[in-house]
N, CA, C and O atoms as a GROMACS GRO file, in nm:
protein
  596
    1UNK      N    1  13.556   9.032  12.038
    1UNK     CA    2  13.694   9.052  12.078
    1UNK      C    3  13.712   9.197  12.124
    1UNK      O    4  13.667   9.288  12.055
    2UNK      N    5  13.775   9.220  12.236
    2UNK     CA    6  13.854   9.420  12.273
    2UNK      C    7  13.934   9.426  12.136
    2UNK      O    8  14.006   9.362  12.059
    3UNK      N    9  13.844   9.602  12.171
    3UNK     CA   10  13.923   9.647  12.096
    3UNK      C   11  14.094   9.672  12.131
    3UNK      O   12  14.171   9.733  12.058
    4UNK      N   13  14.121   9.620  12.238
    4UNK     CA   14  14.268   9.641  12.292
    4UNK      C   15  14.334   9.564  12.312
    4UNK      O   16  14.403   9.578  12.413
    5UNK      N   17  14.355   9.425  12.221
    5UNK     CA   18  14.444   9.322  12.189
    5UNK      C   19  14.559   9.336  12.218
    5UNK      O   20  14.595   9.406  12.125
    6UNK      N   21  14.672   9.316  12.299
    6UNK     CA   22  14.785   9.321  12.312
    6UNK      C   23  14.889   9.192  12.325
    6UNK      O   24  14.853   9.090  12.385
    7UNK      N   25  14.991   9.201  12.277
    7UNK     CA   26  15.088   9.081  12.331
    7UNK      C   27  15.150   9.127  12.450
    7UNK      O   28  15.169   9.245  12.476
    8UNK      N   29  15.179   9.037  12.517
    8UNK     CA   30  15.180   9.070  12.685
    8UNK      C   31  15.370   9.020  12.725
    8UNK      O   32  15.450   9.070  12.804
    9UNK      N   33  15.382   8.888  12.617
    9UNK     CA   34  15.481   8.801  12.621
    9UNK      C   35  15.543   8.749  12.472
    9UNK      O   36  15.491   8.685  12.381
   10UNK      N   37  15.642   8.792  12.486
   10UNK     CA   38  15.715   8.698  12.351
   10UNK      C   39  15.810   8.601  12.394
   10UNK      O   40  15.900   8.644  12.466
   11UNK      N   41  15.810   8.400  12.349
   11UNK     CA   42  15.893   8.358  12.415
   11UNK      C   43  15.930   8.244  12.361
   11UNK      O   44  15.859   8.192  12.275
   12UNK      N   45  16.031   8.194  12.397
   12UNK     CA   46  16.129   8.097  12.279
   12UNK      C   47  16.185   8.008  12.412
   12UNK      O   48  16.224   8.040  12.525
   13UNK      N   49  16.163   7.820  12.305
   13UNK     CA   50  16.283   7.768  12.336
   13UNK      C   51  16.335   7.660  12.274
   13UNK      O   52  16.265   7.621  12.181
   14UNK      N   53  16.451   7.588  12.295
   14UNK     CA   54  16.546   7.538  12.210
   14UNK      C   55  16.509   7.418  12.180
   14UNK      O   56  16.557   7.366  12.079
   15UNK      N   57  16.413   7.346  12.264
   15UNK     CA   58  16.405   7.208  12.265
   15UNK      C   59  16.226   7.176  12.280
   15UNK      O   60  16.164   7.209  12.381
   16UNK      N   61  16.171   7.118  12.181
   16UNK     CA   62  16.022   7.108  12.195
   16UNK      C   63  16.026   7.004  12.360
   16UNK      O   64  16.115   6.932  12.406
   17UNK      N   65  15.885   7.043  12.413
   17UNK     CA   66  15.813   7.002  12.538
   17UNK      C   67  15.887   7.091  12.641
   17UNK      O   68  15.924   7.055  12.752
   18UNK      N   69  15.894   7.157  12.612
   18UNK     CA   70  15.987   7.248  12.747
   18UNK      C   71  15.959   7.354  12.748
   18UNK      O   72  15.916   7.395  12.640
   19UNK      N   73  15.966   7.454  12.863
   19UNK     CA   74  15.921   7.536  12.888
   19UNK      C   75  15.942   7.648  12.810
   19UNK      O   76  16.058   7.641  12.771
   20UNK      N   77  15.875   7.774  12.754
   20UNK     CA   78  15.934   7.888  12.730
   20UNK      C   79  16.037   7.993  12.778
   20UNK      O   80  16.003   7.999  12.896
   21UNK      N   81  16.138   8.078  12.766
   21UNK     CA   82  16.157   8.162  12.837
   21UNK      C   83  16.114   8.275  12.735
   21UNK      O   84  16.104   8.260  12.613
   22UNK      N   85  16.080   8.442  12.840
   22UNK     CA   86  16.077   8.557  12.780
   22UNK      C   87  16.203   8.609  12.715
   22UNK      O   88  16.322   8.582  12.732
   23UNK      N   89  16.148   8.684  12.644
   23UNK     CA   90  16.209   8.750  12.533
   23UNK      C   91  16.221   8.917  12.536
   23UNK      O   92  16.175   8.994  12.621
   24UNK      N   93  16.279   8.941  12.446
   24UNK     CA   94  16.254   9.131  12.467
   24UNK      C   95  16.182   9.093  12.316
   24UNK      O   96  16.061   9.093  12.342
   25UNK      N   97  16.192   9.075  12.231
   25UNK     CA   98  16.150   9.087  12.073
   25UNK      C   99  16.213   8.906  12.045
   25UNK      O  100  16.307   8.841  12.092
   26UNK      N  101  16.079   8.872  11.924
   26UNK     CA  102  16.131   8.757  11.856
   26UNK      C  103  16.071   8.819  11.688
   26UNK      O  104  15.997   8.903  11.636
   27UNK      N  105  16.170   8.701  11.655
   27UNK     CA  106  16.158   8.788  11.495
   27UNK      C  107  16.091   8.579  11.414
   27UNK      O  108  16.124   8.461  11.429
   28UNK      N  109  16.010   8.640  11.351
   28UNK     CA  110  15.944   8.578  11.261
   28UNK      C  111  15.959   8.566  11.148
   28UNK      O  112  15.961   8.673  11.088
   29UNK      N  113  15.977   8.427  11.056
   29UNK     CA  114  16.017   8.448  10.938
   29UNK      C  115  15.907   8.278  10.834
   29UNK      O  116  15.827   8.198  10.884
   30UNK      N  117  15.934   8.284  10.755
   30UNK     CA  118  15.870   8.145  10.678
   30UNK      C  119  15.858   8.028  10.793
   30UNK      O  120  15.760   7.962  10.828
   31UNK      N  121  15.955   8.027  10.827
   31UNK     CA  122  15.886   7.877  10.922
   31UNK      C  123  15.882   7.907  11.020
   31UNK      O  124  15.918   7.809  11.085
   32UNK      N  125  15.851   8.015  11.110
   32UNK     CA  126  15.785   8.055  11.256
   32UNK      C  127  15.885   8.151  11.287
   32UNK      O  128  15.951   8.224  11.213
   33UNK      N  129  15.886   8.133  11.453
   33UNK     CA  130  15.990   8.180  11.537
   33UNK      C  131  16.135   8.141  11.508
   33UNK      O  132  16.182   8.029  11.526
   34UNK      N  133  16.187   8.226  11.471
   34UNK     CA  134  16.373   8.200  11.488
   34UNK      C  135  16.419   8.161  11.599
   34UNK      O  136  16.386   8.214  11.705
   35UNK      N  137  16.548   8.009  11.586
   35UNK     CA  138  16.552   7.981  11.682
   35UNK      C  139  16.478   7.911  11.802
   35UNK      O  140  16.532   7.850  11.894
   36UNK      N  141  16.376   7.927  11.789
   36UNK     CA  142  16.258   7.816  11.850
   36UNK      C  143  16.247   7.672  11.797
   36UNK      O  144  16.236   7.652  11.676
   37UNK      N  145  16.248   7.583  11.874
   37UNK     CA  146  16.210   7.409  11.848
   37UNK      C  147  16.102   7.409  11.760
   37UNK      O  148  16.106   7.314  11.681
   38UNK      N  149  16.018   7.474  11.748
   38UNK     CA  150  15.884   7.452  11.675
   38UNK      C  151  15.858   7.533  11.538
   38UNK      O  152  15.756   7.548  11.472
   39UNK      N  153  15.989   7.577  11.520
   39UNK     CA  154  15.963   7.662  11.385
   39UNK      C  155  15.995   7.536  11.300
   39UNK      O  156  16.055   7.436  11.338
   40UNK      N  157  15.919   7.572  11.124
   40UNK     CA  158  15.952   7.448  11.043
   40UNK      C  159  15.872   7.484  10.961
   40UNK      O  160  15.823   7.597  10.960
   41UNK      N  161  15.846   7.390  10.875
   41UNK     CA  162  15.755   7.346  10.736
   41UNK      C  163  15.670   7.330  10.745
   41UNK      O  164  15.630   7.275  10.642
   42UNK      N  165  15.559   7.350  10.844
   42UNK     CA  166  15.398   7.252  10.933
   42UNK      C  167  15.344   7.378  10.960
   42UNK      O  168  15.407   7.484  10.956
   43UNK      N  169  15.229   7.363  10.987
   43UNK     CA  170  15.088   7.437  11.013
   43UNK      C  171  15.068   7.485  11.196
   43UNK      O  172  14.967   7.522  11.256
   44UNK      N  173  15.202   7.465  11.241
   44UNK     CA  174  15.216   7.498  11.428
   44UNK      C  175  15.355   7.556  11.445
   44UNK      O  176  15.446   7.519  11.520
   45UNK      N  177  15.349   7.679  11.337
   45UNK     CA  178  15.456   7.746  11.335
   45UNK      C  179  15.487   7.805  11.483
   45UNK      O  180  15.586   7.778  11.552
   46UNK      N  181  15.402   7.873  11.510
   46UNK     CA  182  15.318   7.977  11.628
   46UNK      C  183  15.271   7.957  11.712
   46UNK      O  184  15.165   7.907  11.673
   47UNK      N  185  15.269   7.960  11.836
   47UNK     CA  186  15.193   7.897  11.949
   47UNK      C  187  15.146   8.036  12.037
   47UNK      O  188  15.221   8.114  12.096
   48UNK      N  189  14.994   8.042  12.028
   48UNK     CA  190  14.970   8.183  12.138
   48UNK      C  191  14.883   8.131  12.239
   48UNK      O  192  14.832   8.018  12.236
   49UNK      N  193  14.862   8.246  12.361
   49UNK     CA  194  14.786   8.168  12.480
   49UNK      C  195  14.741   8.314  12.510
   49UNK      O  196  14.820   8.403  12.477
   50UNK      N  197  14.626   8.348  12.567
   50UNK     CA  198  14.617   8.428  12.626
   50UNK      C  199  14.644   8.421  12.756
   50UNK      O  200  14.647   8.315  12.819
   51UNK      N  201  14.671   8.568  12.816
   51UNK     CA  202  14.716   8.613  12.922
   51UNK      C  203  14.597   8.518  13.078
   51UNK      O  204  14.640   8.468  13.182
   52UNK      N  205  14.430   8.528  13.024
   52UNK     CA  206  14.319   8.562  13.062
   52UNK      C  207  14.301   8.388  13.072
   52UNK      O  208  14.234   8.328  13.156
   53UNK      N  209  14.360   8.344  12.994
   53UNK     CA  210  14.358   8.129  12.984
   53UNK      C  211  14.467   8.130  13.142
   53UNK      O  212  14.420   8.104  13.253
   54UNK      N  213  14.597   8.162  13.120
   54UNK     CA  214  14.630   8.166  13.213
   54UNK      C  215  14.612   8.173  13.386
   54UNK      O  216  14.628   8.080  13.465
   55UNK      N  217  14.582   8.286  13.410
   55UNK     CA  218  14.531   8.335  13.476
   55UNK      C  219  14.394   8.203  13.566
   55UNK      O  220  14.391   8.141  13.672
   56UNK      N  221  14.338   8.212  13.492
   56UNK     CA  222  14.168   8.108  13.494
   56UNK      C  223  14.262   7.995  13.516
   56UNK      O  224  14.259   7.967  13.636
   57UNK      N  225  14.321   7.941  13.470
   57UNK     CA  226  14.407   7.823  13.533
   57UNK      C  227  14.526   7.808  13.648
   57UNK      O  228  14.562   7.706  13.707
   58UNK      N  229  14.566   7.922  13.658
   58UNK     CA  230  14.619   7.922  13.774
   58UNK      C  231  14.572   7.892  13.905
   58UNK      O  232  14.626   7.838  14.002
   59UNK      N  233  14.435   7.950  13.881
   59UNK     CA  234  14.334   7.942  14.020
   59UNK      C  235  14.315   7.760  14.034
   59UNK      O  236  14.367   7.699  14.127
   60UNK      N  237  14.249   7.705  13.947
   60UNK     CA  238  14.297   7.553  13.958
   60UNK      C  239  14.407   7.442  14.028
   60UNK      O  240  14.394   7.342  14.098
   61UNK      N  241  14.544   7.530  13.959
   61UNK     CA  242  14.634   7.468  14.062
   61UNK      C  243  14.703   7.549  14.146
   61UNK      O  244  14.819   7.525  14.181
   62UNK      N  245  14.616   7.679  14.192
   62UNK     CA  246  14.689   7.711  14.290
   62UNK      C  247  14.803   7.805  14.348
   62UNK      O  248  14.815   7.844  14.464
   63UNK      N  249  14.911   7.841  14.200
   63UNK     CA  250  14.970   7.863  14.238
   63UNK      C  251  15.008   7.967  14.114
   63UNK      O  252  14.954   7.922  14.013
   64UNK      N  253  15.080   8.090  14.083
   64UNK     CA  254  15.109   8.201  13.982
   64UNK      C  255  15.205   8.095  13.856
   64UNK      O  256  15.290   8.008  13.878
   65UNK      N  257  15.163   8.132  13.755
   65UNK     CA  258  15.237   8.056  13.598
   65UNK      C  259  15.276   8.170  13.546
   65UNK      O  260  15.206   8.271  13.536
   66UNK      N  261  15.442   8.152  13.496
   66UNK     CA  262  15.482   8.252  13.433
   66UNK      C  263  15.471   8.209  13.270
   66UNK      O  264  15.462   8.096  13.221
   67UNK      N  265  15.476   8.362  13.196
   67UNK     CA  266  15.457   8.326  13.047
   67UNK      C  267  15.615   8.232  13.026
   67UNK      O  268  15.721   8.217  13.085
   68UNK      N  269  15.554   8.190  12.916
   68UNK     CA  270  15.606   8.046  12.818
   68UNK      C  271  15.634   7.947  12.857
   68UNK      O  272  15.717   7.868  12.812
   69UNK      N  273  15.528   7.934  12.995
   69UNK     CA  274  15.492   7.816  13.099
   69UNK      C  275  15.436   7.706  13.061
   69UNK      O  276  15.445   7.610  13.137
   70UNK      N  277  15.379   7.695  12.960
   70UNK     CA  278  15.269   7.607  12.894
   70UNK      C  279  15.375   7.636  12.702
   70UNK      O  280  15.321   7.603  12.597
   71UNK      N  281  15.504   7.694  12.708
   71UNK     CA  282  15.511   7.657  12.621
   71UNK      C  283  15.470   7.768  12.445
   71UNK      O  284  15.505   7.770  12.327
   72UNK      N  285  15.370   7.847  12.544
   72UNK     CA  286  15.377   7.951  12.381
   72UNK      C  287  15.446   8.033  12.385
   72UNK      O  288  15.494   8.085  12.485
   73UNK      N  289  15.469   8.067  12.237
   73UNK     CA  290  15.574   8.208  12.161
   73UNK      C  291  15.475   8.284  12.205
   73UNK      O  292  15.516   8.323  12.315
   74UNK      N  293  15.364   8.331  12.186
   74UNK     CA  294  15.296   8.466  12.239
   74UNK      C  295  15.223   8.482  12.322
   74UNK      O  296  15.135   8.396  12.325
   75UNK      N  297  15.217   8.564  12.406
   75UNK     CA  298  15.116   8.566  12.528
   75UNK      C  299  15.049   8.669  12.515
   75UNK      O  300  15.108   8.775  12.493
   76UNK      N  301  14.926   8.665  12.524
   76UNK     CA  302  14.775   8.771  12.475
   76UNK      C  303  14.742   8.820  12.565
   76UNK      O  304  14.736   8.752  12.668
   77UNK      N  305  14.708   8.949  12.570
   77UNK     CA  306  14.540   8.964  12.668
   77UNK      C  307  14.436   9.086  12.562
   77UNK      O  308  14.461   9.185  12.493
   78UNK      N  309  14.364   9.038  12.585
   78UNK     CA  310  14.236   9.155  12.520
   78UNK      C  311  14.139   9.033  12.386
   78UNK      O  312  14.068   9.076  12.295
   79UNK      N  313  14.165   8.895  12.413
   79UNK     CA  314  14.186   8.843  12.279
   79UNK      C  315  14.108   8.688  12.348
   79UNK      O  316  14.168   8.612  12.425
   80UNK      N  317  13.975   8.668  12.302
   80UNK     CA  318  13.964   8.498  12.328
   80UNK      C  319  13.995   8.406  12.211
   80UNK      O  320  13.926   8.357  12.122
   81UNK      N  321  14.132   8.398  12.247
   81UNK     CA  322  14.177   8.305  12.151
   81UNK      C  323  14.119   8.190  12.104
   81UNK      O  324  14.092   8.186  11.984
   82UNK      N  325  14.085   8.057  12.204
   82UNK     CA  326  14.027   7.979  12.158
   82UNK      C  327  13.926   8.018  12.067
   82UNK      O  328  13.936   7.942  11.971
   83UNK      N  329  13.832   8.102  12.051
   83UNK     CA  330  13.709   8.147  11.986
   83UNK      C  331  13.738   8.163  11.844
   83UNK      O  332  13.650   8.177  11.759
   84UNK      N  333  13.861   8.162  11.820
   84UNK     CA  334  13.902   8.192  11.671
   84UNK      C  335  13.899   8.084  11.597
   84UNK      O  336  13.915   7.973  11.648
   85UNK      N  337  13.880   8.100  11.474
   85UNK     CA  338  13.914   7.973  11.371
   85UNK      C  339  14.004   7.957  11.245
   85UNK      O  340  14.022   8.067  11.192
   86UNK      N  341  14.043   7.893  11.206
   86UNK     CA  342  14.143   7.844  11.142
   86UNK      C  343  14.099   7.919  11.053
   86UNK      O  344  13.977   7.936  11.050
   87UNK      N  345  14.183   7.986  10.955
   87UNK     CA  346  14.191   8.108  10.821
   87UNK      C  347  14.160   8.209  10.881
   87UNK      O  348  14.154   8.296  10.795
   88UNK      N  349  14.127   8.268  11.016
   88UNK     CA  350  14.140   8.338  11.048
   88UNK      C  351  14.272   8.444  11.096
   88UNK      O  352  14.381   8.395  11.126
   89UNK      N  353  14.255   8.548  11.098
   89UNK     CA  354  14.411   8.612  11.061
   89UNK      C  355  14.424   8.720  11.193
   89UNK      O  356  14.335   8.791  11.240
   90UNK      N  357  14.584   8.704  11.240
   90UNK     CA  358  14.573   8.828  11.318
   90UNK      C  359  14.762   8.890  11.286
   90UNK      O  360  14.875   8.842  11.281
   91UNK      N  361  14.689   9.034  11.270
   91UNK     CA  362  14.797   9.121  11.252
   91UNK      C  363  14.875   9.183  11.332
   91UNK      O  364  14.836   9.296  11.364
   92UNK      N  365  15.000   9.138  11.387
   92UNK     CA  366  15.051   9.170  11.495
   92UNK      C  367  15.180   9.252  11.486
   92UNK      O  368  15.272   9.192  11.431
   93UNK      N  369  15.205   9.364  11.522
   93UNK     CA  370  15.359   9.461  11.472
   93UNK      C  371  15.368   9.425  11.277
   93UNK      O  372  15.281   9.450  11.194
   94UNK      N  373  15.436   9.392  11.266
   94UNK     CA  374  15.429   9.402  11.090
   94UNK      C  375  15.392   9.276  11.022
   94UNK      O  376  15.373   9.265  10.901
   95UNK      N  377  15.379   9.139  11.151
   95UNK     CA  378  15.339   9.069  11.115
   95UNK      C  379  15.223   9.039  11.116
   95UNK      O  380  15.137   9.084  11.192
   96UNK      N  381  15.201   8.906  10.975
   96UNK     CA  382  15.059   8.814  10.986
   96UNK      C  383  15.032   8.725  10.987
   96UNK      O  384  15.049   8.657  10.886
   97UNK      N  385  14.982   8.680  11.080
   97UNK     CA  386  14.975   8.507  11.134
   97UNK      C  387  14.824   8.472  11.066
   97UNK      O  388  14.741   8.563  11.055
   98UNK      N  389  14.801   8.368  11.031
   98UNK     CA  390  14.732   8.259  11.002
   98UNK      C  391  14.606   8.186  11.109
   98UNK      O  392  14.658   8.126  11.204
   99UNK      N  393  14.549   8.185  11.109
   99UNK     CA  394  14.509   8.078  11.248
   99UNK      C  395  14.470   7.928  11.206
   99UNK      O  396  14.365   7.915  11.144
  100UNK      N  397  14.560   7.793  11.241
  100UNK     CA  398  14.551   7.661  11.159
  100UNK      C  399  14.510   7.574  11.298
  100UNK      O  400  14.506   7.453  11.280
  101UNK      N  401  14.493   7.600  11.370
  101UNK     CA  402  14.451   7.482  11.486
  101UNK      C  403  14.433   7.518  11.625
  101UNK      O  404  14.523   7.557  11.700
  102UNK      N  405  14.283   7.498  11.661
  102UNK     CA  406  14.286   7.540  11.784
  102UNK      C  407  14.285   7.459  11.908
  102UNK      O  408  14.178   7.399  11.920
  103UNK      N  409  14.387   7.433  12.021
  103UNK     CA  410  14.403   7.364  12.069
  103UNK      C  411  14.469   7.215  12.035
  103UNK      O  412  14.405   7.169  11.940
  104UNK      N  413  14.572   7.124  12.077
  104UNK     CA  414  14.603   7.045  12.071
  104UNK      C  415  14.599   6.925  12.124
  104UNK      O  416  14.521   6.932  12.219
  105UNK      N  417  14.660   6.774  12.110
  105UNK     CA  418  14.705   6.663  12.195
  105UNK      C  419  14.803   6.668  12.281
  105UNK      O  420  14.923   6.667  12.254
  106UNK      N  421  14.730   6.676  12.430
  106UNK     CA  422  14.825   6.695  12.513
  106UNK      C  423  14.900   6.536  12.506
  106UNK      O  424  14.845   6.428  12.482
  107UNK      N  425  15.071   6.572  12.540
  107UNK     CA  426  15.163   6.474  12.560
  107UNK      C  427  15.182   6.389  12.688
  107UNK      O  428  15.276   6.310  12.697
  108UNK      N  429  15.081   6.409  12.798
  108UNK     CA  430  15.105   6.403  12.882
  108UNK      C  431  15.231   6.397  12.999
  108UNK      O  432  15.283   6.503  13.033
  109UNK      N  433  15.280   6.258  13.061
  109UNK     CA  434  15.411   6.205  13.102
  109UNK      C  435  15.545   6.240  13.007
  109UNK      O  436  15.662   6.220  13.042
  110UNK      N  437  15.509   6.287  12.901
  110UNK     CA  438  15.672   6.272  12.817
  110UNK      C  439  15.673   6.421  12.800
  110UNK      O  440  15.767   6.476  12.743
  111UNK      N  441  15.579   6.482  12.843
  111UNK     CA  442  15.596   6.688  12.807
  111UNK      C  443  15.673   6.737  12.965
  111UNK      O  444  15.628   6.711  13.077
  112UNK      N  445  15.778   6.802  12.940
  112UNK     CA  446  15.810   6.864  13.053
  112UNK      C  447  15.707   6.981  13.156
  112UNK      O  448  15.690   6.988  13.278
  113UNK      N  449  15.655   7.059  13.047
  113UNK     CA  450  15.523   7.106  13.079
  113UNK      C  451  15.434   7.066  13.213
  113UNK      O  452  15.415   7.111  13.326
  114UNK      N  453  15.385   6.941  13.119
  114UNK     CA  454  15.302   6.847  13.254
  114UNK      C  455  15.375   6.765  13.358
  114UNK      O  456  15.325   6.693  13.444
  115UNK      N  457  15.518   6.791  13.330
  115UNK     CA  458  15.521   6.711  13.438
  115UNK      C  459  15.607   6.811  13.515
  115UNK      O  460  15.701   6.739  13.548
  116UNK      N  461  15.630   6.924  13.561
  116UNK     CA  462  15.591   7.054  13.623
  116UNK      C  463  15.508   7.072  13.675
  116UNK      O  464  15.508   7.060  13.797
  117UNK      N  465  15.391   7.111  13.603
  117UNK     CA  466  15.298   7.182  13.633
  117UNK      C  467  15.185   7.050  13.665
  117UNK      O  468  15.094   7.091  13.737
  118UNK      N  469  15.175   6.930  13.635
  118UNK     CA  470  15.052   6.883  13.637
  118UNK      C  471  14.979   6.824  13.531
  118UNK      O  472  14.958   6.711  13.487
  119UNK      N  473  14.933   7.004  13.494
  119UNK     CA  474  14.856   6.955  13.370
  119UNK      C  475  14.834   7.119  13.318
  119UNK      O  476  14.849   7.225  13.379
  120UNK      N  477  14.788   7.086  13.159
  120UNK     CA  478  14.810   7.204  13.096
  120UNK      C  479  14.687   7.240  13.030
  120UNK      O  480  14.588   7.168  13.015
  121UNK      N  481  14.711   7.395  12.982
  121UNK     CA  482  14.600   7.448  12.917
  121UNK      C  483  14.595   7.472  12.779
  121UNK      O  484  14.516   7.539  12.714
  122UNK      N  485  14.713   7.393  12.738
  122UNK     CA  486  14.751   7.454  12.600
  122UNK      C  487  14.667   7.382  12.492
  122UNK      O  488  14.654   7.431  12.380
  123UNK      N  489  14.592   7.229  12.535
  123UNK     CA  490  14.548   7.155  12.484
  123UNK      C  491  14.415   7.194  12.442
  123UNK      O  492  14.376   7.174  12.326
  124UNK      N  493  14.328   7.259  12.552
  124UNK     CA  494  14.169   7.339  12.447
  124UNK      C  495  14.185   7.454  12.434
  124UNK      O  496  14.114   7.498  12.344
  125UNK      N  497  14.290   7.583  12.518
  125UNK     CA  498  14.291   7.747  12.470
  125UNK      C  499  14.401   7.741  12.399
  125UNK      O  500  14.352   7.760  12.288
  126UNK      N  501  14.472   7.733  12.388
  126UNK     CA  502  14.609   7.758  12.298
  126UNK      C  503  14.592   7.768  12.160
  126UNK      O  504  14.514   7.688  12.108
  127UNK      N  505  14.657   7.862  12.080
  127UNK     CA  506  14.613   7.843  11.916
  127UNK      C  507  14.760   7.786  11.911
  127UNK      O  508  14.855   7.772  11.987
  128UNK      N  509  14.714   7.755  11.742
  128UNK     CA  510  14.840   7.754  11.677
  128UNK      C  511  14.842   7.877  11.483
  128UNK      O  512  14.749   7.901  11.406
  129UNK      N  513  14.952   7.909  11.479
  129UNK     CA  514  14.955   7.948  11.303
  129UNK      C  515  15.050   7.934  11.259
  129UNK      O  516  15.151   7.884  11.310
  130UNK      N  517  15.030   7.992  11.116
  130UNK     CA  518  15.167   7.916  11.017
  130UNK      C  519  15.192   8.085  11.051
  130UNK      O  520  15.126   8.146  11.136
  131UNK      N  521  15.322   8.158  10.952
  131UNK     CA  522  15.339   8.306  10.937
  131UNK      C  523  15.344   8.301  10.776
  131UNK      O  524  15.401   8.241  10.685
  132UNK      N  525  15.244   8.404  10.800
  132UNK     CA  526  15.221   8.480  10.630
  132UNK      C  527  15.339   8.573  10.591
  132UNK      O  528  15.412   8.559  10.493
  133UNK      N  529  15.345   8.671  10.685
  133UNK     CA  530  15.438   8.774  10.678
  133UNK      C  531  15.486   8.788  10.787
  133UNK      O  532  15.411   8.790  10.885
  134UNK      N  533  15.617   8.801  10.801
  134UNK     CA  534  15.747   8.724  10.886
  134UNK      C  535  15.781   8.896  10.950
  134UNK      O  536  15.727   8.998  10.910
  135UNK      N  537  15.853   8.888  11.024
  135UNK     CA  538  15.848   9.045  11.104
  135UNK      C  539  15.880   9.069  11.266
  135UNK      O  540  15.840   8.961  11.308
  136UNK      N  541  15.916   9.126  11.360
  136UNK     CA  542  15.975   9.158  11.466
  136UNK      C  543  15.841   9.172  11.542
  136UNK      O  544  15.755   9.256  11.512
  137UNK      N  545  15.830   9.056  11.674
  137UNK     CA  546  15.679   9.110  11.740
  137UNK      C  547  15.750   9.106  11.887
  137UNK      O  548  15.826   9.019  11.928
  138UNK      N  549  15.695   9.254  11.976
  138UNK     CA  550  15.756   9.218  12.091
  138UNK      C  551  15.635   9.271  12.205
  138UNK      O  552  15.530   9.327  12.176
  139UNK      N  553  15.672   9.243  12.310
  139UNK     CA  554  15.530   9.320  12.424
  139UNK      C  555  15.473   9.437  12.406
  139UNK      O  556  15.542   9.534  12.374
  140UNK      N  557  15.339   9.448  12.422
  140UNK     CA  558  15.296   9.608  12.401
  140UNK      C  559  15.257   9.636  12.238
  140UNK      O  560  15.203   9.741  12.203
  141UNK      N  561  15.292   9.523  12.142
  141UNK     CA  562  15.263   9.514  11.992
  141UNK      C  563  15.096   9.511  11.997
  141UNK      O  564  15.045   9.438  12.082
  142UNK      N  565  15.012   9.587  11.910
  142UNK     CA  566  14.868   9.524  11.891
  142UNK      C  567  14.823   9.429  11.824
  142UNK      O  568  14.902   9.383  11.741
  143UNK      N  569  14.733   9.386  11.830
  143UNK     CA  570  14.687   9.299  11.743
  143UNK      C  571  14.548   9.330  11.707
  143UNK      O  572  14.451   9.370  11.772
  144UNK      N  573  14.564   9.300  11.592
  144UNK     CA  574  14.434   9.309  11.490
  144UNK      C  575  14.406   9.177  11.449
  144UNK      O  576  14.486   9.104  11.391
  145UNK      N  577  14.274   9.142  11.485
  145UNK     CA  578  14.159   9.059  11.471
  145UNK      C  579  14.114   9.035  11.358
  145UNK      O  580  14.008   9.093  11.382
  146UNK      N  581  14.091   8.978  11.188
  146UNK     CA  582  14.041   8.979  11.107
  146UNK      C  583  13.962   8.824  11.123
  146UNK      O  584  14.035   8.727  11.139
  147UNK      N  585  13.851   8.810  11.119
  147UNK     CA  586  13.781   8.690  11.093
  147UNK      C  587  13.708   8.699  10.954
  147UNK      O  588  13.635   8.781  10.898
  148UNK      N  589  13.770   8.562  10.921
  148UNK     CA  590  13.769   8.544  10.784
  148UNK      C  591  13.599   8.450  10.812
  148UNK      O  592  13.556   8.369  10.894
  149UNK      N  593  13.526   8.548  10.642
  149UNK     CA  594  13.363   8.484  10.661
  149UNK      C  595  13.378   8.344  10.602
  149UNK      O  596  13.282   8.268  10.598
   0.00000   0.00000   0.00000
């Protein structure tokens, strides 16, 4: 992993399968993102993507994806997310996320997502975590990498 992990994007929205919008700061607490569809009681508190997943998929279809396009609260660069594994931890502004699942079941036809865009990347790069310690994360925050042996 760089040593220069950054969040690139913080981003929220009201209604699961739908797109993200940016944020200036989102604040984190026991069951995820405040205010976000996907905060709760479950192990997909958190949704991150890197900047660098992006990007690599854009060229595919063609055309520029803005963050919380696919749907995640955080947008990375310096960081191969997929590569991480579950109990693995990353420390971001005062918070600490968890890492519980990498990649998901895409929804296909019923995700607003895909039926936008096509098709998505959130299903093999995308993480997910619960929040350990709840806290204010906004662009330009670092992140620290701990992989748990």
């Amino acid at each position: 992993m760089n040593s220069t992990c950054t969040v690139i994007s913080v981003n929220i929205s009201e209604k699961k399968g739908t797109i993200k919008t940016p944020r200036t700061t989102i604040n984190l607490n026991h069951l995820g993102v405040e205010n976000d569809a996907h905060a709760g009681d479950w192990h997909r508190q958190v949704s991150l993507l890197a900047d660098e997943s992006i990007r690599k998929f854009e060229k595919k279809l063609g055309r520029t994806m803005e963050y919380g396009e696919f749907a995640e609260n955080i947008t990375t660069q310096g960081i191969v997310l997929y590569e991480t594994h579950p109990g693995d931890v990353l420390l971001i502004g005062e918070t600490e996320l968890e890492v519980t699942q990498i990649g998901k079941k895409c929804h296909g036809d019923g995700c607003e997502i895909f039926q936008i865009v096509g098709s998505c990347v959130m299903p093999k790069e995308g993480i997910f975590c619960k929040v350990i310690k709840g806290g204010v994360i906004k662009p330009n925050d670092h992140i620290e990498y701990i992989k748990r042996s």
